[in-house]
C-alpha positions as CSV (number, residue, x, y, z in Angstrom):
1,X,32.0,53.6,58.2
2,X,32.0,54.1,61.7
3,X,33.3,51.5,64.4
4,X,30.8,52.2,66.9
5,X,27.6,52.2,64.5
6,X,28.7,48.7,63.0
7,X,29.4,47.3,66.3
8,X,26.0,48.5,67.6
9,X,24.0,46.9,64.4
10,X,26.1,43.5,65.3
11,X,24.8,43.7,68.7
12,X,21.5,44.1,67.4
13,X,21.8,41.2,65.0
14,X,23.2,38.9,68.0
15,X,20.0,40.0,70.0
16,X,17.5,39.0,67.0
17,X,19.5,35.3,66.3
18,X,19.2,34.8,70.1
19,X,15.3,35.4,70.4
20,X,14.9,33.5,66.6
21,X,17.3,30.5,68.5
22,X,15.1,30.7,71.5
23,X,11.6,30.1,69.9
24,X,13.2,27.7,67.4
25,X,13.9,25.6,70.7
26,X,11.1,26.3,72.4
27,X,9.2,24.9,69.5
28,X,12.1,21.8,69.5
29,X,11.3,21.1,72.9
30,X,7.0,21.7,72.6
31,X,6.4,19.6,69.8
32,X,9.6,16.8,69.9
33,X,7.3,14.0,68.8
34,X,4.6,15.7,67.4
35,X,1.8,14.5,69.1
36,X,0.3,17.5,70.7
37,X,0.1,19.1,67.9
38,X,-2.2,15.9,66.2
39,X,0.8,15.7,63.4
40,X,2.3,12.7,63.2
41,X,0.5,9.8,63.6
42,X,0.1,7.2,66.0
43,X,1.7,3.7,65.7
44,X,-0.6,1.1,67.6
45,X,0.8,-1.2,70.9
46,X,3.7,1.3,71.3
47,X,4.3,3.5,74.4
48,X,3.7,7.3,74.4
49,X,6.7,8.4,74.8
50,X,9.8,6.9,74.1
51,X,10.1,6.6,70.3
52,X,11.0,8.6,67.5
53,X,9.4,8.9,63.9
């Protein structure tokens, strides 16, 4: 096995979990509650934003 091919492939790997890390919190911090998205439903006389399901 060669050094320099398995260290390239582990860069490559490091690249794809950073971009799969990025969208995962992209997604995190797009959709925290929910509510844009029409998922989780409302609870009545409580603010916006604020609370957690």
């Amino acid at each position: 096995m060669d050094d320099s091919l398995s260290l390239e492939e582990l860069r490559e790997e490091i690249d794809d979990l950073r971009d799969l890390v990025k969208t995962l919190l992209t997604i995190i911090m797009e959709e925290a509650d929910g509510v844009q998205s029409g998922a989780a439903p409302s609870i009545p006389h409580q603010p916006k934003r604020g609370y957690c399901m």
